[in-house]
N, C-alpha and C positions, 0 to 999 in steps of 0.2 A: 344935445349930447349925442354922439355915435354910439350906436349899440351895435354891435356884431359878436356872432355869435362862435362861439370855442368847443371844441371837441378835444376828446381823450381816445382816438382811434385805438389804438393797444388795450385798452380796456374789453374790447369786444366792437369790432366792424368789420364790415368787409366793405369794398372798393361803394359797390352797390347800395349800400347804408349812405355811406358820403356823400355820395351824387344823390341820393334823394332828399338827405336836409339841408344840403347845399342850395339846391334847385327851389326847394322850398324856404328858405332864407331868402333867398335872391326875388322872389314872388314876393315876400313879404314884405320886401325894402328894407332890409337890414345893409348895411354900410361894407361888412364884409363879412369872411368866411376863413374862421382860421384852424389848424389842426396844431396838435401838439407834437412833438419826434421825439418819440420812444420806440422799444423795440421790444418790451415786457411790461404786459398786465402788473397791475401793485395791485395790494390787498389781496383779496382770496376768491378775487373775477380768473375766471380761467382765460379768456380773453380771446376765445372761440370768434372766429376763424384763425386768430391770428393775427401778426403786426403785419401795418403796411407800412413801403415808405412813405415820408412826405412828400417827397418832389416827384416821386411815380405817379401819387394818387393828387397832386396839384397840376401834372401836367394835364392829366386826365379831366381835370375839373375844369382845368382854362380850357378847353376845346367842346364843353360839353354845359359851358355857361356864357353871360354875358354881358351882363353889368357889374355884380360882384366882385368887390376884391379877395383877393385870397393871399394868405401867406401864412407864415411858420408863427408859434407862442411855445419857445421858441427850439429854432436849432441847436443840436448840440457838437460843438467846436474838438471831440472827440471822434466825431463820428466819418467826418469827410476831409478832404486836404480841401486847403482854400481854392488852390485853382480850377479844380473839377466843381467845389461850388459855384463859383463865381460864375463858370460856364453853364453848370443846370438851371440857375434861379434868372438868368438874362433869357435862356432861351425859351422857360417857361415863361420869363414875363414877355414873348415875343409870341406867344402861342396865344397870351390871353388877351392882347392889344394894350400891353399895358399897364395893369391890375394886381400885378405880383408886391409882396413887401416881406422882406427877408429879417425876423425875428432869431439872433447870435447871440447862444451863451457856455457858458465854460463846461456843461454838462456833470448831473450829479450823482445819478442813479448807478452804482459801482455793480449791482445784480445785474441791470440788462447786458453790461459789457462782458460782463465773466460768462453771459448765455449765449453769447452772436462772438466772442472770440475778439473782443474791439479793449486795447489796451487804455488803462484806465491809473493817467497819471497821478502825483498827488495836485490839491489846490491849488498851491502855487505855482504849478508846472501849467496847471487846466488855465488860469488867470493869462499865464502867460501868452499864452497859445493861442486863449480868444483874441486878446489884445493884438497878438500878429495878424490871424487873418482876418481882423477887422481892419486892418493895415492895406492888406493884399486884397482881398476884397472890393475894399471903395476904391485903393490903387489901380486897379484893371481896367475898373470898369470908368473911370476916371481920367482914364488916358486919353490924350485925345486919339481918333484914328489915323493913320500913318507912322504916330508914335509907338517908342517901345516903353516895358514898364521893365524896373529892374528892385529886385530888394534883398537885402543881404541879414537876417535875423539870427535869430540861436536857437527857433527850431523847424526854420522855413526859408529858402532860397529862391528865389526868382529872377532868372536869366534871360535879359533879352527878350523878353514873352509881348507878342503881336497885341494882348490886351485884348483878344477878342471872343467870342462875339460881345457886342453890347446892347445892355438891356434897352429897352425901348422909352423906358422912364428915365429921366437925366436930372438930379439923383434918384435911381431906385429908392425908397425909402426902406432905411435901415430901422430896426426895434431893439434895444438894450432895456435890458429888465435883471432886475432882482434887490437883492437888501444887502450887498456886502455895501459898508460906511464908505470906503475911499475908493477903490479899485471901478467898480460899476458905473458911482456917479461921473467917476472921470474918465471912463469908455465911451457913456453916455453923452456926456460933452463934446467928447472928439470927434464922434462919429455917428451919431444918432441922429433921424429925425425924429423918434418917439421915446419916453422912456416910461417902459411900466411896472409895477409894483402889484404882486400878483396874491392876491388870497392872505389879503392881513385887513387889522382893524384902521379905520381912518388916521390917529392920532401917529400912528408906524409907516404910515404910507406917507402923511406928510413932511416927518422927519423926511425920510429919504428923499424926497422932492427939496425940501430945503437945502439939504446936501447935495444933490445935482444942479440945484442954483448956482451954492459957491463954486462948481466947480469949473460951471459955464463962465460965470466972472473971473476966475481964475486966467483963462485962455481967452478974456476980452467977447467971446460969445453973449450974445442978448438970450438969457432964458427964454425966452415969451417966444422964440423961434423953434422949441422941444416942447411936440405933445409929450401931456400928460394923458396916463390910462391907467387903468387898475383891471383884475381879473375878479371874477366871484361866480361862485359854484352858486344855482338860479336853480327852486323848484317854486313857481309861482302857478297859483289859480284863481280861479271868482270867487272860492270860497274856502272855508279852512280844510274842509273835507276834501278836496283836491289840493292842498297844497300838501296837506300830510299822505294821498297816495303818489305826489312824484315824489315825494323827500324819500319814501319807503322804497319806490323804486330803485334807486341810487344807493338804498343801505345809508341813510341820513335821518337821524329824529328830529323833528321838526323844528324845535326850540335850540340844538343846538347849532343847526342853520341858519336857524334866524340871527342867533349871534356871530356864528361864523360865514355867513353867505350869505345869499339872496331870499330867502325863502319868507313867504306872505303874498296876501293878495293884492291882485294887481294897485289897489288904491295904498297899499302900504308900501310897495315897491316904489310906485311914482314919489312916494314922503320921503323914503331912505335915499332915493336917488339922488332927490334937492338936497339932502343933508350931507351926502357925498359930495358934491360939488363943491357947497359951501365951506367944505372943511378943508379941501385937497386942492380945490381947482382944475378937478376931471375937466377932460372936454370928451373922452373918450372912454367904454367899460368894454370888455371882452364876459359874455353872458357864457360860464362854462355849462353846454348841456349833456350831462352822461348818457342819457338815457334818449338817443338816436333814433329809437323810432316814433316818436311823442311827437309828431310833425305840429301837433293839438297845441303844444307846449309852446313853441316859438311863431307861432302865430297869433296865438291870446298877446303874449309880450306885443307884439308888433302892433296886433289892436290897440290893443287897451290902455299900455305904458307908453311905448316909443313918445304918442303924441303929444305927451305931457311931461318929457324931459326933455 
């Protein structure tokens, strides 16, 4: 199973935090390194320094690392026009040799947009919208070179456009994630290499997985071509008395961690992990760590678990 590890930058980081548990992942053999794109602290983190971007602080990371993958859990389809994406996330995957994977979704958090001035349509306007520039997106980059790409939508136009630059990866690998029943799994079908389901019980995650089955069959796609992933908020230690100071760390009791996330020691972690597998068919978990300077934290994982999932 891949484990790579997940951050909540808005919660409180700065540029300097990231490059050091990046750096420190990438030491440890973790698979990749992904950040989440927000622009506002939740809950009642003040979220000191401050938000970074994601593609400012991945360009950053691709030049300042080098096996590691890195990419978005995930973007929000509010926040950028598709063809300025399409051009940041190629050129950062050409920065990092490679390594980049671009996680697209319809964005939900109505507070970060009312704070940064970013208008904030309804559901089905946001559905709509991912659905195009997951269109324009793989359309671009998709082209071949000397071709042109063109695309006529209801609420994105693309004229004549050179299609360039292109990322270094052919296909970039795309990530569609979430629990809407129809709309998701069949985004995920069209255009996914990965599909994940983030911070739910097993029995909820496989539904959804079932539902992106049919939807791959629907369009004659072979499932077993779409990772599977799940996300879970991860406070693990050697013993309970370390597992319950990173869960305090995070503002998490430890018990209801355990049922809603990762939390236990490393031999309980390696038992849930099997049982996650066996329910879902993971091949892949993104380890959410809040608490960024605990370099301690994802190094025991890498010891002690990795080797026995």
């Amino acid at each position: 199973m891949d484990l790579r590890i997940f951050t909540e930058p808005q919660q409180g980081a700065s540029y300097a935090d990231q490059l050091r548990l990046a750096r420190a992942s990438e030491d440890a053999g973790y698979d990749a390194y992904f950040r989440s794109d927000h622009y506002l602290a939740m809950g009642d983190r003040p979220g000191l320094p401050g938000p970074t971007d994601s593609w400012i602080t991945l360009a950053g990371l691709a030049r300042e690392t080098s096996r590691i993958r890195l990419g978005t859990l995930v973007n929000s389809a509010t926040f950028r026009f598709p063809g300025p994406l399409a051009i940041s996330v190629a050129q950062v995957d050409e920065m990092s040799g490679g390594r980049v994977e671009l996680g697209l979704g319809a964005g939900w958090f109505e507070a970060e947009h009312a704070a940064y001035a970013i208008p904030f349509p309804g559901l089905g306007e946001r559905f709509d919208r991912l659905e195009e520039q997951l269109e324009i997106v793989t359309g671009l980059w998709g082209t071949p070179e000397g071709e042109r790409y063109s695309f006529d939508g209801k609420h994105y136009t693309v004229a004549d456009s050179p299609a360039l630059p292109k990322p270094v990866q052919q296909p970039l690998p795309v990530i569609v994630g979430g629990h809407g029943k129809k709309r998701t799994p069949q985004l995920a079908a069209r255009f996914a290499a990965e599909m994940n389901v983030g911070f739910s019980p097993p029995d909820v995650v496989a539904a959804q997985f079932e539902r992106t089955d049919a939807a791959c069959a629907e369009i004659g796609r072979d499932p077993k071509t779409l990772v599977r992933s799940v996300a879970q908020c991860v406070a693990v230690g050697r013993d309970d008395a370390e597992v319950a100071r990173r869960a305090a760390a995070i503002g998490r009791e430890v018990d209801e961690l355990r049922t809603n996330g990762l939390a236990g020691t490393t031999a309980e972690i390696v038992d849930k992990l099997g049982t996650w597998k066996d329910l879902t068919g993971i091949t892949r978990i993104y380890l959410q760590v809040l608490d960024l300077a605990d370099l301690d934290h994802v190094e025991l994982i890498a010891s002690d678990v990795a080797p026995h999932v």
